[in-house]
C-alpha positions as CSV (number, residue, x, y, z in Angstrom):
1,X,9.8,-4.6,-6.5
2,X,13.4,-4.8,-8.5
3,X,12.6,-1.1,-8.7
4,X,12.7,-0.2,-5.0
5,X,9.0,0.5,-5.0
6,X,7.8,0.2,-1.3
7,X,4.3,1.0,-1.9
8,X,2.5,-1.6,-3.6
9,X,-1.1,-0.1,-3.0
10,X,-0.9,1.1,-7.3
11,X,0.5,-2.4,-8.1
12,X,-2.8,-4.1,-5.9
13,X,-5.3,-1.9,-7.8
14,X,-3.9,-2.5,-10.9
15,X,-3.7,-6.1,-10.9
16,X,-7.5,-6.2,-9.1
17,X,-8.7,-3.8,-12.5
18,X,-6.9,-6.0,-14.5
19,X,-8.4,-9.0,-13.0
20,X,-12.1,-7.8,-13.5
21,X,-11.3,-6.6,-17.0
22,X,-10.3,-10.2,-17.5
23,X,-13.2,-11.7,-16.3
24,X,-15.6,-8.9,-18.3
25,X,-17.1,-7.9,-14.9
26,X,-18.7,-4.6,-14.2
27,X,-16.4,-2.7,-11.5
28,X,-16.0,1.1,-10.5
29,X,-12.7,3.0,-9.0
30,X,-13.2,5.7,-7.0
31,X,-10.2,8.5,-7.0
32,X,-9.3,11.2,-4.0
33,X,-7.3,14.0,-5.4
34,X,-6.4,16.9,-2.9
35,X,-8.1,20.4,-4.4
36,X,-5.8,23.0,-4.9
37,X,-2.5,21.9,-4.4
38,X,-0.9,25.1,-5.9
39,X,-2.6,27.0,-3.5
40,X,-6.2,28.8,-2.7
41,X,-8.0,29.5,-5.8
42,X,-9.2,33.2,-5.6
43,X,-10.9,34.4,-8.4
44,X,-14.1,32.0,-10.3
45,X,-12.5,31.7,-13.4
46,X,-9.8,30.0,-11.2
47,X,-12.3,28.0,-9.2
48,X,-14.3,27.3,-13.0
49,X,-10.8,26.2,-14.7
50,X,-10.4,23.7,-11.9
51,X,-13.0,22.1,-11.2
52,X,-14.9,22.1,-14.7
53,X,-11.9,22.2,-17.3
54,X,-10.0,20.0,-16.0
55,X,-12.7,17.3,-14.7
56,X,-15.7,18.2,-16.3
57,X,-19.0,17.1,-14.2
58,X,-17.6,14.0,-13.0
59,X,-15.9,15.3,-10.3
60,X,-17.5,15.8,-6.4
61,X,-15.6,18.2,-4.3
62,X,-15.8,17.4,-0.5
63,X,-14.4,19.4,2.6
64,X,-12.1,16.7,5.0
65,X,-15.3,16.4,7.2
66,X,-16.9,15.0,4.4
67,X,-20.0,17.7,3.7
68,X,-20.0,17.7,0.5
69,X,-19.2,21.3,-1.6
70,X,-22.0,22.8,-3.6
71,X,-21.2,23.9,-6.9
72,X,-23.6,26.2,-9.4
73,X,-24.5,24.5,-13.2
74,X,-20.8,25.5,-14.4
75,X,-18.9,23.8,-12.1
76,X,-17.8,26.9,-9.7
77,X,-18.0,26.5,-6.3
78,X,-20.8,28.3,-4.4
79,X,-19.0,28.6,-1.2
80,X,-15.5,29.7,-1.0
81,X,-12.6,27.2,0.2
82,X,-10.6,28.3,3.8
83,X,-7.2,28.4,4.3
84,X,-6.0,25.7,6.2
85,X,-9.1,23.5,5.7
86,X,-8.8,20.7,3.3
87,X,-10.5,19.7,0.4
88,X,-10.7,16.7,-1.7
89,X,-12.3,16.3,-5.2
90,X,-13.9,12.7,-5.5
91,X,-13.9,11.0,-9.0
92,X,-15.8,8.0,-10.3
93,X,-15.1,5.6,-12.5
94,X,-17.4,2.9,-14.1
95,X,-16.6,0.2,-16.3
96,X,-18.5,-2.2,-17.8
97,X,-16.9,-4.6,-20.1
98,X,-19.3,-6.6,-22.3
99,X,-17.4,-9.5,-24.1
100,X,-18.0,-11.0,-27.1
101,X,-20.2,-13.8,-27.5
């Protein structure tokens, strides 16, 4: 706050993660990133870099409507992405924190 932060969503989820770290309970975080936010990707080594190199399989593209994008086994999209739609990629993360007995 002594910072001039007026969003204090990131400061909520970090002390809620923190909280269930703490108590060694099982939790997930779900993250929304925007796709493309350099522009439309054209070519598939574009769309392949993106979505696979830089998230690997855990990552679920969506369109703003929420049908969910099909991708092939590499990661490339199947359909291509139109401009001025938007596009989300939807990550998951689980943790599971087993304390010591």
């Amino acid at each position: 706050d002594a910072a001039g932060a007026d969003n204090l969503i990131p400061k909520d989820l970090a002390l809620k993660i923190a909280t269930k770290i703490r108590a060694g309970e099982r939790f997930a975080v779900y993250v929304v990133i925007p796709m493309c936010p350099e522009g439309i990707p054209t070519s598939a080594s574009e769309q392949d870099f993106f979505l696979l190199g830089t998230f690997g399989h855990d990552g679920i593209p969506v369109h703003s409507s929420g049908k969910t994008l099909l991708v092939n086994e590499r990661g490339v999209l199947m359909e291509s992405l139109q401009m001025g739609e938007f596009y989300y990629l939807i990550l998951r993360f689980l943790c599971c924190i087993q304390q010591d007995e």
